[in-house]
N, CA, C and O atoms as CSV, one atom per row, in Angstrom:
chain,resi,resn,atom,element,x,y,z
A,1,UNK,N,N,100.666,122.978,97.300
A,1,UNK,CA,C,101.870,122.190,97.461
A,1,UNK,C,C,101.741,120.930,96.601
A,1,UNK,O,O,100.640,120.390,96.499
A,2,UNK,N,N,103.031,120.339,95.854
A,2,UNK,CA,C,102.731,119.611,95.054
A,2,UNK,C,C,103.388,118.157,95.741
A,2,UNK,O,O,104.423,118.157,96.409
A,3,UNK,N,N,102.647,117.041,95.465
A,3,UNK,CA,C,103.492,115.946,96.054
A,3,UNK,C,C,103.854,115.344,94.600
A,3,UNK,O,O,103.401,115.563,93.476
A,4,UNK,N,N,105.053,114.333,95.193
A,4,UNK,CA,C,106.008,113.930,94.012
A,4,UNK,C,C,106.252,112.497,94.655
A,4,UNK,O,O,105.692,112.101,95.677
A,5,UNK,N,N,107.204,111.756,93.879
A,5,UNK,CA,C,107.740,110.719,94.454
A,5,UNK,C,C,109.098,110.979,94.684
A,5,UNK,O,O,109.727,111.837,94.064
A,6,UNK,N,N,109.768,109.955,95.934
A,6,UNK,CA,C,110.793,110.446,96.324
A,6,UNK,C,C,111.745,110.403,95.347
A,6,UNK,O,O,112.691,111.187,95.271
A,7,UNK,N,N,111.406,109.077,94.245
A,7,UNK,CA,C,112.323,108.582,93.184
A,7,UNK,C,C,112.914,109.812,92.121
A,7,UNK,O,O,113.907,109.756,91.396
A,8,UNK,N,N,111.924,110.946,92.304
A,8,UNK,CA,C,111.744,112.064,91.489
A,8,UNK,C,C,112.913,113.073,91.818
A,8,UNK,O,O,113.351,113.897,91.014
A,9,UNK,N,N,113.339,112.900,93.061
A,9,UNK,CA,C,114.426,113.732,93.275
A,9,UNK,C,C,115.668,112.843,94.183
A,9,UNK,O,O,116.619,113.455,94.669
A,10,UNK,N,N,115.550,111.682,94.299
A,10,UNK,CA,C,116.979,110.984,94.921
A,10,UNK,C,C,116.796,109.791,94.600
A,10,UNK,O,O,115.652,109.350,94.492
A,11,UNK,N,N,118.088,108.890,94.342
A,11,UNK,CA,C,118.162,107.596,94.504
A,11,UNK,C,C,118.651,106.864,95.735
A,11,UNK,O,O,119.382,107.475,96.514
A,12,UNK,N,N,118.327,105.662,95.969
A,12,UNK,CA,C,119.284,104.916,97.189
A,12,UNK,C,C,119.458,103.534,96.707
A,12,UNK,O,O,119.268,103.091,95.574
A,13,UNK,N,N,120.001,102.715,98.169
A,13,UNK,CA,C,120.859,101.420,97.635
A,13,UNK,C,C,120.399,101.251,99.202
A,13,UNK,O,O,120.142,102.106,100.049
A,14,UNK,N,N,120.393,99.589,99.267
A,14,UNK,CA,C,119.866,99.238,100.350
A,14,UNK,C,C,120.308,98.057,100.622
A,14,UNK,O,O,120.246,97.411,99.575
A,15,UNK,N,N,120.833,97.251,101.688
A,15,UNK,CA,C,121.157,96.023,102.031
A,15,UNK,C,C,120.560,95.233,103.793
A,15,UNK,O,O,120.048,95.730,104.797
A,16,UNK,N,N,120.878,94.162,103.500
A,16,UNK,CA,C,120.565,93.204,105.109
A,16,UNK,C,C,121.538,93.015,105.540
A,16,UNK,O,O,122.685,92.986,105.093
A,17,UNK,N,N,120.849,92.793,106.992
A,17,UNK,CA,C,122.096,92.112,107.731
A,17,UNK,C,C,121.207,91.524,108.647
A,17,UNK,O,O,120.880,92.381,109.469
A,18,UNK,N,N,120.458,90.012,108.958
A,18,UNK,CA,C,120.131,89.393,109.362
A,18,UNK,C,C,118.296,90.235,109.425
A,18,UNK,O,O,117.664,90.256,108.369
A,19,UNK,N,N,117.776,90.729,110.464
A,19,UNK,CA,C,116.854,91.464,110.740
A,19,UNK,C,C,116.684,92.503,110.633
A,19,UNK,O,O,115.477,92.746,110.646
A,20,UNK,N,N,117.455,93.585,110.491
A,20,UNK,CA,C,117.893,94.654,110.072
A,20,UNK,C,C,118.075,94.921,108.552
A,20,UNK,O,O,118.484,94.043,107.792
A,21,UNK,N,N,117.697,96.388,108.076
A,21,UNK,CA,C,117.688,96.712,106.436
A,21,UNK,C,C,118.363,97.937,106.940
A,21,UNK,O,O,117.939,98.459,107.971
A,22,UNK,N,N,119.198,98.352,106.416
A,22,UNK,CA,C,119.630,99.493,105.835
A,22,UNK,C,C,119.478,100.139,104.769
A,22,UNK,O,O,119.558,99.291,103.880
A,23,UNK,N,N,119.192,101.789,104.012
A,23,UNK,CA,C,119.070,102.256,103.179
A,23,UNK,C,C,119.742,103.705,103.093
A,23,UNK,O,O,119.840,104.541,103.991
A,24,UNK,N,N,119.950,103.738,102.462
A,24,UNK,CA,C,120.532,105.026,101.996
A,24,UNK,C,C,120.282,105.540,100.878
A,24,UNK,O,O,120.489,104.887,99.855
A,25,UNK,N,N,119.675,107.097,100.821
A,25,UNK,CA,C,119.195,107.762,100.151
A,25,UNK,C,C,119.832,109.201,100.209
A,25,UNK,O,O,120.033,109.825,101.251
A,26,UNK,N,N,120.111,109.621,98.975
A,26,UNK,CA,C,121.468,110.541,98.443
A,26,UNK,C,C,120.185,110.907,97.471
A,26,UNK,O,O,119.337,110.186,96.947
A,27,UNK,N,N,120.501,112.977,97.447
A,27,UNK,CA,C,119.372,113.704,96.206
A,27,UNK,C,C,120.446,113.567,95.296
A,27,UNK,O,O,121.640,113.286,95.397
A,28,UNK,N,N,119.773,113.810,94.499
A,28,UNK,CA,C,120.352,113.588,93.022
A,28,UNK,C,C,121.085,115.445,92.050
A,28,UNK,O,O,121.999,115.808,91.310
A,29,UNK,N,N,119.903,115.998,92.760
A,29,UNK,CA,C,120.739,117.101,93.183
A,29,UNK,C,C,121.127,117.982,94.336
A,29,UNK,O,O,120.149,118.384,94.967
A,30,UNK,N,N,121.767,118.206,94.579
A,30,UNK,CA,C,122.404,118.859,95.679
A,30,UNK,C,C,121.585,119.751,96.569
A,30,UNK,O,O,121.794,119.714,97.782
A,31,UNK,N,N,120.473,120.722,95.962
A,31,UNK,CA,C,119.696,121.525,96.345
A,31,UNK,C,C,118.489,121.083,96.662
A,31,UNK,O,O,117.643,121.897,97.034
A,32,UNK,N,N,118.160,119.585,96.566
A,32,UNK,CA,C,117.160,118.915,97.320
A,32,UNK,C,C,117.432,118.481,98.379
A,32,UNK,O,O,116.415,118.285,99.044
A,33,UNK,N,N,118.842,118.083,99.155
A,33,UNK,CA,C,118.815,117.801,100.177
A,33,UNK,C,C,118.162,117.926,101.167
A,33,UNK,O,O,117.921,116.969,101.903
A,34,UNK,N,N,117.534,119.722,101.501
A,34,UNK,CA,C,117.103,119.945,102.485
A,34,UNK,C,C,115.844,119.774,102.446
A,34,UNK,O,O,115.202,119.768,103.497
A,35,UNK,N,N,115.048,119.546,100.842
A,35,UNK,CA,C,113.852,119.201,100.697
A,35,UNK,C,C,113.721,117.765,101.218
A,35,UNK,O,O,112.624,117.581,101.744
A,36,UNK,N,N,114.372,116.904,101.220
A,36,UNK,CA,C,114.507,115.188,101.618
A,36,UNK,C,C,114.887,115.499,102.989
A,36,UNK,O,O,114.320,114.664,103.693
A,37,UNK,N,N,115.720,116.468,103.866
A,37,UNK,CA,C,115.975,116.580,104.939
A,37,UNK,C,C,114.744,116.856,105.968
A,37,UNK,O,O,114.756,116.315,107.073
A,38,UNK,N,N,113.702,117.700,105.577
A,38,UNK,CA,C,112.137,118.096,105.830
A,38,UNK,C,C,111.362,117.078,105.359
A,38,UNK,O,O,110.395,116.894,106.098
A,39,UNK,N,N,111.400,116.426,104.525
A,39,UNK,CA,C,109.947,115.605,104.221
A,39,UNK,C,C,110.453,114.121,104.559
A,39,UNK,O,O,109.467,113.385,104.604
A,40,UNK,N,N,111.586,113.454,104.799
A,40,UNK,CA,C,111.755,112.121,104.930
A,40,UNK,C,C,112.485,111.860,106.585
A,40,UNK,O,O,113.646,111.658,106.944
A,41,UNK,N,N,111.354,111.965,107.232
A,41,UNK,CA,C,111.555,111.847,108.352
A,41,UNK,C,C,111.422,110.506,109.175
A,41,UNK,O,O,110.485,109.771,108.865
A,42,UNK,N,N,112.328,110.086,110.267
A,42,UNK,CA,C,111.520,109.023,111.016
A,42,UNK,C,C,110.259,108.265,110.621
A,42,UNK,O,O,110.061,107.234,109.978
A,43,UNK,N,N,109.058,109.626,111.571
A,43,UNK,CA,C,107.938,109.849,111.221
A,43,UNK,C,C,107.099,108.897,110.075
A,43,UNK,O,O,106.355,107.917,110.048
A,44,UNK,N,N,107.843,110.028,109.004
A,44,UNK,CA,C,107.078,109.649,107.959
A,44,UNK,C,C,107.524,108.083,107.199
A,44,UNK,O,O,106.815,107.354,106.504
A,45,UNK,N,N,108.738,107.929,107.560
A,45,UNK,CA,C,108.907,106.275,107.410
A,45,UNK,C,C,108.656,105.331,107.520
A,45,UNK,O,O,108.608,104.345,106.785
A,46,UNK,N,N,108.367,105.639,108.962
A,46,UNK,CA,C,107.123,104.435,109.459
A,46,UNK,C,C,105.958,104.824,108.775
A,46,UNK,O,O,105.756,104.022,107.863
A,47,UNK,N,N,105.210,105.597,108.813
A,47,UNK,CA,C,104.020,106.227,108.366
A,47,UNK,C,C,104.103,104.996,107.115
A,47,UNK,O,O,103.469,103.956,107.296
A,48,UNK,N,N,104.914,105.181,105.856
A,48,UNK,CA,C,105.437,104.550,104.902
A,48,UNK,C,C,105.274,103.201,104.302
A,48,UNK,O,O,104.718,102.660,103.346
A,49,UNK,N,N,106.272,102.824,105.657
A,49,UNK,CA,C,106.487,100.996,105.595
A,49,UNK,C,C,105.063,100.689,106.541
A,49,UNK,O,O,104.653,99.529,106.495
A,50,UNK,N,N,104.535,101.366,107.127
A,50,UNK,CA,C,103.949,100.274,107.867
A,50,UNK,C,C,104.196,99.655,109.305
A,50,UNK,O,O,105.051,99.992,110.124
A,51,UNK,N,N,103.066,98.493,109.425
A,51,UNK,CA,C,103.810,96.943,110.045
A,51,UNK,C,C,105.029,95.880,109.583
A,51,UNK,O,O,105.429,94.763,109.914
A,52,UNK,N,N,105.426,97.107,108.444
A,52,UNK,CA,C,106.018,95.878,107.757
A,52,UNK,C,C,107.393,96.088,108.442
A,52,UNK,O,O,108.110,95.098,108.588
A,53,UNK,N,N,107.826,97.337,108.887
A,53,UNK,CA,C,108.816,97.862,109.823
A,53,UNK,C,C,108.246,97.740,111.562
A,53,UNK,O,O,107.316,98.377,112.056
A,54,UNK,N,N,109.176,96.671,112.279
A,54,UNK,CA,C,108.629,96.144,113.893
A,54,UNK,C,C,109.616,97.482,114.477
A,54,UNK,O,O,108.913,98.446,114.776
A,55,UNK,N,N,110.461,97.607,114.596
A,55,UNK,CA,C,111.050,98.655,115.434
A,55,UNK,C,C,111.832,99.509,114.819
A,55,UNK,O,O,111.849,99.774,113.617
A,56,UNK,N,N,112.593,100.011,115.812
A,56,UNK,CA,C,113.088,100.976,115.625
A,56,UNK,C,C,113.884,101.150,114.285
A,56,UNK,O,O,114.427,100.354,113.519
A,57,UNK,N,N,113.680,103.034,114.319
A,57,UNK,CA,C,114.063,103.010,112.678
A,57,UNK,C,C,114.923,104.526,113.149
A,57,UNK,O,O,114.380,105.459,113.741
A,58,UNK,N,N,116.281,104.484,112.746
A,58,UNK,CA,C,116.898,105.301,112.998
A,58,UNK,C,C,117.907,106.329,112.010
A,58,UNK,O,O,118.810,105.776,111.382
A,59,UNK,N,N,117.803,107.219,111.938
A,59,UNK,CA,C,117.777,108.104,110.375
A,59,UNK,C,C,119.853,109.066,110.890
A,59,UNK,O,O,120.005,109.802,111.864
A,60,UNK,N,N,120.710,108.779,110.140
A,60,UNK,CA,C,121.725,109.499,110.034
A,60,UNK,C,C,122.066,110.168,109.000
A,60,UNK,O,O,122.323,109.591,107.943
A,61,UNK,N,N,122.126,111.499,109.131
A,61,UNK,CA,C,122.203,112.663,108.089
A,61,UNK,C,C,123.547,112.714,107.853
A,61,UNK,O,O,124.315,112.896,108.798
A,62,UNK,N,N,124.136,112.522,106.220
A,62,UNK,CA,C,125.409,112.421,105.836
A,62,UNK,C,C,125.684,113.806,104.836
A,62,UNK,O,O,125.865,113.518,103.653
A,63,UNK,N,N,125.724,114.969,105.107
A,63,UNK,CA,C,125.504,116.596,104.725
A,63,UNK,C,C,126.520,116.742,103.493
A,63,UNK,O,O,126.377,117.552,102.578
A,64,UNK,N,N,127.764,115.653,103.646
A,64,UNK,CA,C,129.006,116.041,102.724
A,64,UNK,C,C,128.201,115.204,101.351
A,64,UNK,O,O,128.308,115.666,100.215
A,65,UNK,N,N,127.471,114.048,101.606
A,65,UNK,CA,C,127.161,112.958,100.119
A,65,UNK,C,C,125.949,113.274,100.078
A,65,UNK,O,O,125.314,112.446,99.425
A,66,UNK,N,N,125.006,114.528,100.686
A,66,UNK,CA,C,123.588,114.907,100.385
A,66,UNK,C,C,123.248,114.482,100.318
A,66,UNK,O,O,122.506,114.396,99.340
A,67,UNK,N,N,123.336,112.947,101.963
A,67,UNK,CA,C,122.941,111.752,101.822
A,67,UNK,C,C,121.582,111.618,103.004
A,67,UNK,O,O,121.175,112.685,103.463
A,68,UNK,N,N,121.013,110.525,103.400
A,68,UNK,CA,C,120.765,109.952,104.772
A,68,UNK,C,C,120.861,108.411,104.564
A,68,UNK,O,O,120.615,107.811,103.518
A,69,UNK,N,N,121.390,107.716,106.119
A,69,UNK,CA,C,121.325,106.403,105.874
A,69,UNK,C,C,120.052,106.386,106.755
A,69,UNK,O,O,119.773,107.318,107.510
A,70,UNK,N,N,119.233,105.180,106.605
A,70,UNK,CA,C,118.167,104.592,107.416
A,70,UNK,C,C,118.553,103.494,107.972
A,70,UNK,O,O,118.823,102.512,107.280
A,71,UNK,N,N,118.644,103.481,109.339
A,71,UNK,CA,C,118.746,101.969,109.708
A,71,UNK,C,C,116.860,101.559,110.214
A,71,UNK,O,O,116.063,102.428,110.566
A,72,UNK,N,N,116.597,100.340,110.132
A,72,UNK,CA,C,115.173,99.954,110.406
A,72,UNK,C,C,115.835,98.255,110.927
A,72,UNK,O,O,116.517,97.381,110.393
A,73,UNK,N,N,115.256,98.429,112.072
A,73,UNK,CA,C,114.958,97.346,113.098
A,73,UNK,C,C,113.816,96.062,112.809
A,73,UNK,O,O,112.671,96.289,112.418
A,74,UNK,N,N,114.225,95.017,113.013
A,74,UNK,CA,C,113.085,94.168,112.699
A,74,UNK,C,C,111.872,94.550,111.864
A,74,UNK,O,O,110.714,94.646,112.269
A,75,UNK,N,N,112.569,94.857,109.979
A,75,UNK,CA,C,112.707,95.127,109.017
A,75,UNK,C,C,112.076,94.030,108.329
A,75,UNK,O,O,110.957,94.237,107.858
A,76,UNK,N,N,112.644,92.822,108.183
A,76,UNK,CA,C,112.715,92.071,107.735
A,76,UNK,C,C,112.329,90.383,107.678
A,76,UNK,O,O,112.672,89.362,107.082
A,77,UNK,N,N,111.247,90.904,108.865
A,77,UNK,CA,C,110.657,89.498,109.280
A,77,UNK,C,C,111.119,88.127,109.462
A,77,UNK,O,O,110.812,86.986,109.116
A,78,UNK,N,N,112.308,88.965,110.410
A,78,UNK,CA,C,113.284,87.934,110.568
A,78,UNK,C,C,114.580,87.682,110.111
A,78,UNK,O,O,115.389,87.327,110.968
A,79,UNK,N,N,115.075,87.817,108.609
A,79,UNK,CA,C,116.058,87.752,108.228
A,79,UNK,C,C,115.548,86.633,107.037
A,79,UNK,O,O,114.465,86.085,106.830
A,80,UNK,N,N,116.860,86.574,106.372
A,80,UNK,CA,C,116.582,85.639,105.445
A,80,UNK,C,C,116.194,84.311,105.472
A,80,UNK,O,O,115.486,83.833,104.585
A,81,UNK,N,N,116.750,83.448,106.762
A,81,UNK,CA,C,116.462,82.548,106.932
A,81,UNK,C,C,115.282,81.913,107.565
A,81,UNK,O,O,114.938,80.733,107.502
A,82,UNK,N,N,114.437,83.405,108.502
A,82,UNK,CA,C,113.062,82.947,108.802
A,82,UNK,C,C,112.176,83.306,108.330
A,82,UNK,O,O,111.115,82.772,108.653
A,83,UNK,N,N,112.174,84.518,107.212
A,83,UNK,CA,C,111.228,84.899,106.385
A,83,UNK,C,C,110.750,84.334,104.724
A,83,UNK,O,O,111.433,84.110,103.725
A,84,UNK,N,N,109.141,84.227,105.008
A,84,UNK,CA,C,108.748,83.757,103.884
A,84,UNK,C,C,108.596,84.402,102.744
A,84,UNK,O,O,107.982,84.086,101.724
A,85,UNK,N,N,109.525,85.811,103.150
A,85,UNK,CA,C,108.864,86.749,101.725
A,85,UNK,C,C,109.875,86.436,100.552
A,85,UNK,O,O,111.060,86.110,100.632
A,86,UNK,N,N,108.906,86.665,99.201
A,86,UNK,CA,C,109.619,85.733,98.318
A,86,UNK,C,C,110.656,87.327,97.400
A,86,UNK,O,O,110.872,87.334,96.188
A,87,UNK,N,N,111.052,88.313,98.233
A,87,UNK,CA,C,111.465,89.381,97.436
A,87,UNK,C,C,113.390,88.792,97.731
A,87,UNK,O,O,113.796,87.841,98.399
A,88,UNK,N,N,114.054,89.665,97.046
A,88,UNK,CA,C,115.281,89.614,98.665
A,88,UNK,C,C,115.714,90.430,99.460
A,88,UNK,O,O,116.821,90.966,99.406
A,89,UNK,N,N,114.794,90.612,100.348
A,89,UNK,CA,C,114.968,90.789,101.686
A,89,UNK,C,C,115.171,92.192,101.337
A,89,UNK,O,O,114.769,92.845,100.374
A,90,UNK,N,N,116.022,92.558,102.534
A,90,UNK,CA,C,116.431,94.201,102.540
A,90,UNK,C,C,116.995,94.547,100.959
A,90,UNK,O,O,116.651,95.672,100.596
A,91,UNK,N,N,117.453,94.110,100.387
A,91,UNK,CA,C,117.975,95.061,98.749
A,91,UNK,C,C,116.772,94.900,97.996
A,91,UNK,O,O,117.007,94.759,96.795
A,92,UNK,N,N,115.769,94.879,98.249
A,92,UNK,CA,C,114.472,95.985,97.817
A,92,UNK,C,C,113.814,96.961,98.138
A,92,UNK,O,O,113.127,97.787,97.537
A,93,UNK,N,N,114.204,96.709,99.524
A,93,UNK,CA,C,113.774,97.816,100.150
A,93,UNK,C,C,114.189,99.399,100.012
A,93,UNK,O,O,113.940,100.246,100.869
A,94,UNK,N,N,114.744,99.594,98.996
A,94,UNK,CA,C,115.332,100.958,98.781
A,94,UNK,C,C,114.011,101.607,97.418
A,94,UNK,O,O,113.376,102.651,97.270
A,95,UNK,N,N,114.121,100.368,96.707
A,95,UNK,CA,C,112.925,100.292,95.990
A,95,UNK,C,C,111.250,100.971,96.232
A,95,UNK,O,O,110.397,101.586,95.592
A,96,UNK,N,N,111.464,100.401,97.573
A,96,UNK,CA,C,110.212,100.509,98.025
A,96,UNK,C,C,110.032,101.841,98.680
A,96,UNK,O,O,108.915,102.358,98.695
A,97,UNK,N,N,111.162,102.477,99.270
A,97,UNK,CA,C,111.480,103.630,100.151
A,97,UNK,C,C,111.294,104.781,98.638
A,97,UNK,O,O,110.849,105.920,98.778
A,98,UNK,N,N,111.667,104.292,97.442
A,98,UNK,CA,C,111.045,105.538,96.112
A,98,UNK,C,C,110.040,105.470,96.123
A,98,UNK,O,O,109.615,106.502,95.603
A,99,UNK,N,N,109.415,104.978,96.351
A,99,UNK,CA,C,107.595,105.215,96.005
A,99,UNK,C,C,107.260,105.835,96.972
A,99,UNK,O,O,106.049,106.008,97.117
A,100,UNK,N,N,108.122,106.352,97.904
A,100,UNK,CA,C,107.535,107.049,99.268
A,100,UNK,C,C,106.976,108.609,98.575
A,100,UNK,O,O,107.705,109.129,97.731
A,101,UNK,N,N,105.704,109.289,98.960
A,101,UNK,CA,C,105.100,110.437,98.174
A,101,UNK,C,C,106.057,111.606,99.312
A,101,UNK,O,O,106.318,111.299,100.475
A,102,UNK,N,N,106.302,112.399,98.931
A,102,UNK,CA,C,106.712,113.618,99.612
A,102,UNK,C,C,106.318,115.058,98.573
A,102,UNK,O,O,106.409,115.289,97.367
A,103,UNK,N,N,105.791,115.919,99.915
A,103,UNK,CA,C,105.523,117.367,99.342
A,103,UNK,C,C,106.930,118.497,98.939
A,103,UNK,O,O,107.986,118.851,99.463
A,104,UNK,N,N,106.345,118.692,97.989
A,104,UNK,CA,C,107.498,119.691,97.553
A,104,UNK,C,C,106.592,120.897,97.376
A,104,UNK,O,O,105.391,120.981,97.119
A,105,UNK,N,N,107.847,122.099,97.664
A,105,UNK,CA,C,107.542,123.152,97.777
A,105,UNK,C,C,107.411,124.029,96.840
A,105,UNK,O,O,107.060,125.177,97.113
């Protein structure tokens, strides 16, 4: 089985909203969906982020845009206004969600 990066077969876009990050990740082709539907799980998200994700992380499958959104819970160490990280905030985090390794079949 070969692993890849996720960047290798989908892109996403990602934003904040105080403590909370959202992401969304759409294959790039159509016939990977179900490969991103099997390998980008919950699970393996956290697995992923880490501590760097405090709670809950909740995954909605969008089947018509061969999409998923991610919502992730105390994400963001606070939000913009209490965190010292010098990135911005949740709209990197989509960034960071491509470097995620997944097996392909």
């Amino acid at each position: 089985m070969a692993e890849i990066y996720l960047k290798d077969i989908a892109h996403g876009r990602s934003g904040d909203k105080g403590d909370t990050c959202n992401v969304c990740i759409f294959a790039r082709n159509p016939e990977d969906y179900e490969l991103i539907k099997r390998e980008v799980t919950v699970e393996k998200v956290r697995e992923h982020f880490g501590d760097m994700v405090k709670g809950e992380i909740i995954r909605y499958e969008i089947e018509s845009l061969k999409g998923f959104n991610f919502v992730m819970k105390h994400a963001l160490d606070g939000g913009a206004t209490h965190s010292l990280r010098l990135d911005s905030l949740g709209k990197s985090m989509a960034s960071a969600f491509m470097r995620m390794k997944i097996n392909k079949d």
